[in-house]
C-alpha positions in Angstrom: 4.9 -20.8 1.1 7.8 -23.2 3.0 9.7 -21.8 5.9 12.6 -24.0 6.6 13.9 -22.4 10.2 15.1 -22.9 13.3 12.9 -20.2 14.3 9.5 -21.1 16.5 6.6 -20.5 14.3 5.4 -18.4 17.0 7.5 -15.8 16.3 7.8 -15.5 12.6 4.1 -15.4 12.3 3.9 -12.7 15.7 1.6 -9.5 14.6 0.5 -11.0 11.5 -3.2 -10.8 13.0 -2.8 -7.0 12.8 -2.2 -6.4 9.4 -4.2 -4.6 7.1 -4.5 -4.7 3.6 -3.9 -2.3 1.1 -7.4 -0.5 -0.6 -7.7 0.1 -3.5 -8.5 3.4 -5.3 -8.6 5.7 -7.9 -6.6 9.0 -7.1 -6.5 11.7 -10.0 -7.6 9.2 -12.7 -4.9 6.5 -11.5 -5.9 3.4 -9.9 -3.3 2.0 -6.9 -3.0 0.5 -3.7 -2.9 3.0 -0.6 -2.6 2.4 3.1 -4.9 4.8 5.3 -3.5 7.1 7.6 -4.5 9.6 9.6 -6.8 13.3 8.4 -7.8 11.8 4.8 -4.0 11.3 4.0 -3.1 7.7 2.4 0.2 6.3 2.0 1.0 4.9 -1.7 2.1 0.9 -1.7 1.9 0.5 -5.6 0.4 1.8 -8.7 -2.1 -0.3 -10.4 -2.5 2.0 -13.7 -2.2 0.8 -17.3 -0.9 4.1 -18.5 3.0 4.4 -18.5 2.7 8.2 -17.1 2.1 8.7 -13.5 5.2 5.9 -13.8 7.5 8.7 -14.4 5.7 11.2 -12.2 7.7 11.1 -8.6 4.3 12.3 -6.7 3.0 8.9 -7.2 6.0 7.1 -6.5 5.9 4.3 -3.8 5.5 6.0 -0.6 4.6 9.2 -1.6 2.2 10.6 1.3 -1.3 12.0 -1.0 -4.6 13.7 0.4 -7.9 12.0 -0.6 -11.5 13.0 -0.4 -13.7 11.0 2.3 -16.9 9.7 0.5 
């Protein structure tokens, strides 16, 4: 990726150190990308699923807060 800014390069790239990624997991038979929070909750970032159904389903929509089982 090119950045063409006047902006230092110090301060686009400020926090990027403490970034996490997203994990990946399978929640009710759906596979998708979560970010942890806090008491087993996860935060969805995207659906990674094949079938067209939990699509249309708003409880697995983008940021849709869901509860999952520590291993």
């Amino acid at each position: 990726m090119i950045i063409h800014s006047i902006v230092p390069d110090d301060l686009i790239y400020e926090g990027i150190e403490s970034l996490k990624a997203p994990e990946e997991l399978t929640h009710q038979g759906h596979l998708m990308q979560v970010e942890h929070l806090t008491n087993g909750r996860a935060r969805i970032i995207r659906l990674l699923s094949c079938d067209l159904a939990p699509y249309l389903d708003p409880a697995f929509a983008p940021g849709q807060i869901i509860t999952i089982q520590s291993e």
